[in-house]
C-alpha positions, 0 to 999 in steps of 0.5 A: 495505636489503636485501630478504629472498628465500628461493630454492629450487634444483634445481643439480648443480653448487654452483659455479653455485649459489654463482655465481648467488646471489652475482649475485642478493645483489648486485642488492640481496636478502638470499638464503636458499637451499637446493639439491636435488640429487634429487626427494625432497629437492625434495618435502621442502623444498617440505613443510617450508617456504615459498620465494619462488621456485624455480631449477630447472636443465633439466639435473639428472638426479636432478630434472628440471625438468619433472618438478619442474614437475609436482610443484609443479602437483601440491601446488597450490604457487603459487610462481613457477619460472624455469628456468635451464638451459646447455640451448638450444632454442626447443623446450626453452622452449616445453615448461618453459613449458607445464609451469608455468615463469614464464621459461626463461633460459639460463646464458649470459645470467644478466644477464635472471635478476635483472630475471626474478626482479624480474618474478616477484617483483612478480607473485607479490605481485600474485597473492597480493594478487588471490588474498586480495582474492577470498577476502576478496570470496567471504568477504564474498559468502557471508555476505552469501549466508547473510543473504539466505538468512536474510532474509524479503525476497526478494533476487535479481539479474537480469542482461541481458548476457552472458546474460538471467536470474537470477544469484542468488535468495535462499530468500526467494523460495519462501515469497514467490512459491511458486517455488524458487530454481531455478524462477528460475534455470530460467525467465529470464522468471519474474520478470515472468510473476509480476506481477499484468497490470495492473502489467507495464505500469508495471513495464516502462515504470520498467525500460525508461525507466531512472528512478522507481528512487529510490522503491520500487515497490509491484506485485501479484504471482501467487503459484505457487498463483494468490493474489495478493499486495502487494509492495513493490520496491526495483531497483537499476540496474547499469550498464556503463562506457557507462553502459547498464543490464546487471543489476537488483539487488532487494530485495522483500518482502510488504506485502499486511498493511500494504496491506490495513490502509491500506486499511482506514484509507482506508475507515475515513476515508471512511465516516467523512467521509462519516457527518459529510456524512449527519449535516449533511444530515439538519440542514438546513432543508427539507422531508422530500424535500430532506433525504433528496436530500442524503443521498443525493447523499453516498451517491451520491458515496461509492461513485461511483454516476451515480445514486442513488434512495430508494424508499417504499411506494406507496398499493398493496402491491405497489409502490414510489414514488420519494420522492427521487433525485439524480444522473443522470436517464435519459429513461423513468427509472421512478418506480413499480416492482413490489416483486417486479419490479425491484431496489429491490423485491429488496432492499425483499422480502429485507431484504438487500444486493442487488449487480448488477454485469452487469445482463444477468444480472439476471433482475429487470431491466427491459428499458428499464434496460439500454437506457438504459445502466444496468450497474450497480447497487446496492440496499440495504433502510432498515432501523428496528428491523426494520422495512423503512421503504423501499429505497436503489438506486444505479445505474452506467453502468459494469459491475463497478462496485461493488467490496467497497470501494464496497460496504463503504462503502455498507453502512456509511453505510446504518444511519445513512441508515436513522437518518436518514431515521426521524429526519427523518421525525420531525422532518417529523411534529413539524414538522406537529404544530408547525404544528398547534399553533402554528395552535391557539394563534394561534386561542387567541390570538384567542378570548382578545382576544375574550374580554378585549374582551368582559370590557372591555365587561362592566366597563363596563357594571358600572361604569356600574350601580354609577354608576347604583346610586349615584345611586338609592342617594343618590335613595332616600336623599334620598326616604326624609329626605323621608318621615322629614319629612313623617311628622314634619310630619303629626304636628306636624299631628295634635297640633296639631288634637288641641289 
C-alpha cells in the first residue's frame, strides 16, 4: 500500500521536477507535490497548507535555497529540507546545512534522494512524537505545578548533581516556613538550616544512609519569625543508572495541632494512670506515713523526680518536718527547714506552685542541696478547702528537669494528693477513734460479765431465801396447828374443871 507524501519543490526545470517524483512514486509514496518557481509562491504554499518535506534546488534563482531555508527558520516550520542541487562543492553543503538543510544531494546521484527522504521522513515522525510527548509531559508538569501551588503541603525537589539545590518548591512553603519559594531557590542550604538542631542529626543520618524512607519522618522545624513547628516529611529518593542518590522529592506538611493533641492525650492517659495508682495507695493498709509514701512514690515516678518529700507543720510555727519521703535519700538530707527558708516553705507561704529548674539561682536554697547534687526541684502547696495542710517537693539530679509536661502532670495529680492525704488523715482519726472505742467496749464487756456473775450470785442467794422463807413459812405453819391445839386442849381443860 502506498504511502501518502506531500513534497513541496523549489525546481526551475519541471523536467526534473517531473523526473524525481516519478522516481520517488516508484520507491513505494503516493506523492502530491507542488512546485515554487519564486519566494512568494514559496511563502504562500507554506501558509496555505501542510507538507511533509521540502526539495529545494540550490540553483533557482527566483528561490534560493538558502534563502528558503531562512524563511522556513523564520515561521517556526519544522519541516525537513533536502537540498537537491546540479551544484557540487563541499563548501556548498556545508552553508545549506548550517542553514537548516537536512542533507544536500546532488542531481547526479538522485539514487541517495529516496533512502534521504526515508531518514527524514522517519525523523520528522520521531521529532514530532518527542515534541507531543514534551508537551504532554510539560502539560502534565504544569498542572501537577498548579495542584502543588494549590496544595497547603509544602512540595519541593532537591537535587545533589549537576547542581546542590532546590529545583522547585511549591507556594506552600511560605505560609509553611515563612521563607518564599526564592529564599529556597537562593539558599541551596535553607532546607536543613530550618530544622530544629536537635533533629538535623536524625535527619541527615536517614539522607546520608539512604534508608528509614519508607516511614514519614515527623522533625521540629524554625519558622522565618523563630516559632518552632511539628512537621511530618515524606522524601522520595531519586536515583541514577548506578543507583546512587541525585535528588529528594518531598512532601511535608504542619502537623504541630495533631502533635500537640497527641500529646495531650499522652498527659491525659498519664495523669489518669497515675490518679488510678494515687487512689489505690491511698486504700491500702498501714499507717498514716506508709500510705502517704506510696502516694508519693507515684508522684515521684510520674514526673521522674529521684526524690520526693511531704513536709507537715512542726511543734514550732516557723518550720516544716518531713512526715514521709521516698526515692533517693542524700547524706546530710534535712528533715526540719525553715518555712521562710527553703523550698517546701515557698510553696507552704504562697499557696502556689514553685518550680526551680538551676538551683544556683534559687535564693532560698540551701547551700548543702547544691552540694549534694540536687539541680532540680519542684515544690507544690497540699491544699484542703483553702487550708495549707502541708507542702510536696520533688527533687532532681538533673538541671531543666521539670518541663511544662512534668509540671502539668504534677499539678494535675496534686488535688487528688491534696484529697488523699485529708482522706487518709481521717481514716487514721476513725482508726484511733475505732480503736478508742473498741478498747471501751471491751471494758464494757467486762463490767457486764461482772455484773452478770454478781446478778448469778444475787439469784442464788434469793433463791436460797425464798428455800429458807418456805421452810419458816411451813414451821410457822405447823407452830401455829400446835398453838390452835393446845388452845383447844386448854379449853377442853377449863370446861372440864368448870364441871
Amino acid at each position: 500500500m502506498s504511502t501518502p507524501l506531500r513534497i513541496l519543490m523549489t525546481e526551475d526545470s519541471e523536467d526534473d521536477a517531473i523526473i524525481i517524483v516519478r522516481m520517488i512514486s516508484r520507491a513505494g509514496y503516493q506523492v502530491t507535490f507542488e512546485r515554487a518557481d519564486s519566494i512568494n509562491a514559496f511563502h504562500a504554499a507554506l501558509t496555505q497548507q501542510k507538507w511533509d518535506i521540502i526539495l529545494a534546488d540550490y540553483n533557482v534563482p527566483t528561490v534560493e535555497a538558502p534563502e528558503a531555508l531562512r524563511l522556513i527558520a523564520r515561521m517556526e516550520a519544522d519541516i525537513p529540507v533536502i537540498v537537491v542541487s546540479g551544484v557540487r562543492g563541499e563548501e556548498v553543503a556545508v552553508q545549506v546545512m548550517r542553514a537548516g538543510a537536512r542533507d544536500f544531494v546532488g542531481k547526479d546521484e538522485l539514487f541517495r534522494l529516496v533512502p534521504a527522504i526515508d531518514r527524514e521522513l522517519k525523523e520528522a515522525h520521531d521529532r514530532k512524537a518527542r515534541k507531543a510527548a514534551e508537551a504532554h509531559i510539560r502539560s502534565i508538569e504544569e498542572q501537577l505545578r498548579l495542584l502543588a501551588d494549590r496544595s497547603s503541603d509544602f512540595i519541593y525537589r532537591y537535587s545533589f548533581k549537576p547542581k546542590r539545590g532546590f529545583q522547585f518548591v511549591s507556594k506552600a512553603s511560605t505560609a509553611l516556613t515563612g521563607y518564599t519559594p526564592e529564599e529556597h531557590y537562593g539558599d541551596p542550604d535553607l532546607g536543613l538550616k530550618i530544622v530544629h538542631p536537635d533533629d538535623r542529626e536524625r535527619m541527615l543520618r536517614i539522607v546520608e544512609e539512604g534508608t528509614g524512607f519508607e516511614t514519614p519522618m515527623e522533625l521540629r522545624w524554625i519558622k522565618k519569625n523563630g516559632t518552632v513547628i511539628w512537621t511530618e516529611s515524606v522524601l522520595t529518593p531519586i536515583y541514577d543508572n548506578v543507583k546512587e542518590v541525585i535528588a529528594f522529592e518531598g512532601i511535608a506538611r504542619d502537623i504541630t495541632i495533631r502533635r500537640n493533641t497527641e500529646l495531650q492525650y499522652r498527659l491525659l492517659a498519664s495523669q489518669l494512670e497515675t490518679m488510678n495508682k494515687v487512689a489505690k495507695a491511698v486504700i491500702q493498709q498501714g499507717t498514716l506515713e506508709e500510705r502517704v509514701a506510696l502516694v508519693l512514690e507515684e508522684m515521684r515516678v510520674a514526673a521522674g523526680a529521684d526524690s520526693a518529700r511531704l513536709w507537715i507543720p512542726s511543734s514550732r510555727e516557723d518550720q516544716l518536718q518531713v512526715l514521709a519521703q521516698v526515692g533517693r535519700v542524700l547524706p546530710g538530707d534535712r528533715i526540719v527547714v525553715p518555712v521562710s527558708h527553703s523550698l517546701a516553705g515557698a510553696a507552704y507561704r504562697s499557696n502556689d506552685l514553685v518550680v526551680v529548674n538551676d538551683y544556683t539561682k534559687f535564693e532560698a536554697a540551701f547551700d548543702d542541696r547544691i552540694a549534694l547534687g540536687i539541680r532540680s526541684g519542684l515544690a507544690v502547696p497540699v491544699v484542703v478547702n483553702d487550708d495549707v495542710l502541708a507542702s510536696i517537693t520533688l527533687a532532681s539530679m538533673k538541671s531543666d528537669h521539670f518541663t511544662e509536661e512534668r509540671v502539668t502532670i504534677v499539678t494535675a495529680i496534686n488535688p487528688l494528693v491534696a484529697s488523699t492525704l485529708r482522706q487518709a488523715q481521717l481514716l487514721d482519726d476513725l482508726e484511733r477513734r475505732n480503736n478508742f472505742l473498741e478498747q471501751k467496749l471491751k471494758e464494757i464487756h467486762g463490767l457486764n460479765n461482772l455484773f452478770q456473775q454478781q446478778l448469778d450470785t444475787q439469784r442464788n442467794a434469793d433463791l436460797i431465801i425464798s428455800e429458807h422463807v418456805s421452810e419458816l413459812e411451813h414451821t410457822a405453819e405447823s407452830i401455829q396447828r400446835m398453838l390452835k391445839q393446845m388452845k383447844s386442849l386448854a379449853e377442853n381443860v377449863h370446861r372440864a374443871e368448870e364441871i
